[in-house]
N, C-alpha and C positions, 0 to 999 in steps of 0.2 A: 433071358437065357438063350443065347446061340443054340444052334441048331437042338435045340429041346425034342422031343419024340413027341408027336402026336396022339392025343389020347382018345379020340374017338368022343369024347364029351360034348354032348351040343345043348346050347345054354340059350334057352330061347325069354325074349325083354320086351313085352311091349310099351309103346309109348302113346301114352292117349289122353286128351286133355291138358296139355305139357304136363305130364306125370307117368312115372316108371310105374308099372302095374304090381312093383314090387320093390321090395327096400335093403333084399339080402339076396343074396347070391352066392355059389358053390363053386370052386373049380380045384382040380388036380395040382398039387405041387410039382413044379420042374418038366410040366409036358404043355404043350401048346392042348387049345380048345378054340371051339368055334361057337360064335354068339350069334345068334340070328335075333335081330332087330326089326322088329312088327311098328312099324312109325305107322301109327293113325290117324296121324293130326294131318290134315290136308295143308299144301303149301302152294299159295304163302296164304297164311302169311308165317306159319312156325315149320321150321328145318330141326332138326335134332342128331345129336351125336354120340358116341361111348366112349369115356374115357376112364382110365385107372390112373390114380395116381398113390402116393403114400402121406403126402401132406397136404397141407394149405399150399404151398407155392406154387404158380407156375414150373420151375425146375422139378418139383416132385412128381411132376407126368411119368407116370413109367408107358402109358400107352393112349391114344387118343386116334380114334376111325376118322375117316371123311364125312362128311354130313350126310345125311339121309334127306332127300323130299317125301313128304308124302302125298298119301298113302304108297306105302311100298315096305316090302320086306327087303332086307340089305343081310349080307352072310359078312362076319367079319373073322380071321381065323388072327384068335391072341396068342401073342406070345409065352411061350414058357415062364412062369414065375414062382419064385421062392415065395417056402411056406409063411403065412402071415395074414394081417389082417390090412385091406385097402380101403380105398372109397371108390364107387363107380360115379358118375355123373354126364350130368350133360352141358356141354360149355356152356350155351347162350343162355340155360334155364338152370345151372347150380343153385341157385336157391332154392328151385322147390324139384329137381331132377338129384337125386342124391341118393346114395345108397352103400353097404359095405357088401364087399365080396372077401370073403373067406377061405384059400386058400389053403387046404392040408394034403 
C-alpha cells in the first residue's frame, strides 16, 4: 500500500538454528511496521532473509528484505498491507523457515 501511515508496531523474529523462533506473527492492516531480525546463525555458512508473500509463487512476493549475515540484528520497515492472512519465510531455508503473519 503506497504511502501507508506508520504504525509504530515493532515485530521482533529471531532466527536460530535455520529456524524462526516462531511460526505466527501479528501486524496492523493498511500501516507500515518494522520487523527487527535477530539472525543467530553465524555466517557462513547460513544467511537468512524475510519475506511475505500470499502464495506458492514466486509472483506472489508481496515483500522480500536483503539478507541478513550473522550474527547480527537487521531493522526492516514493511510495507502497509491489507487485511488477511500470509506466509512469512525465508528464501534459502522455506522449507523449514516458514510461518503465517496475520494481518487485521
Amino acid at each position: 500500500m503506497p504511502s501507508a501511515p506508520a504504525s509504530g508496531v515493532l515485530v521482533h523474529l529471531v532466527a536460530e538454528n535455520v529456524r524462526w523462533d516462531r511460526t505466527s506473527l501479528e501486524a496492523p492492516a493498511g500501516k507500515t511496521f518494522t520487523l527487527e531480525l535477530d539472525n543467530r546463525d553465524p555466517y557462513p555458512p547460513e544467511f537468512h532473509n524475510f519475506g511475505i508473500a500470499t502464495g506458492p509463487a514466486v509472483e506472489d512476493r508481496v515483500y522480500v528484505s536483503p539478507k541478513s549475515n550473522g550474527p547480527t540484528v537487521s531493522v526492516f520497515e514493511i510495507p502497509g498491507l491489507p487485511a488477511g492472512t500470509y506466509t512469512f519465510f525465508c528464501t534459502p531455508h522455506a522449507e523449514r523457515m516458514t510461518g503465517v503473519l496475520t494481518v487485521r
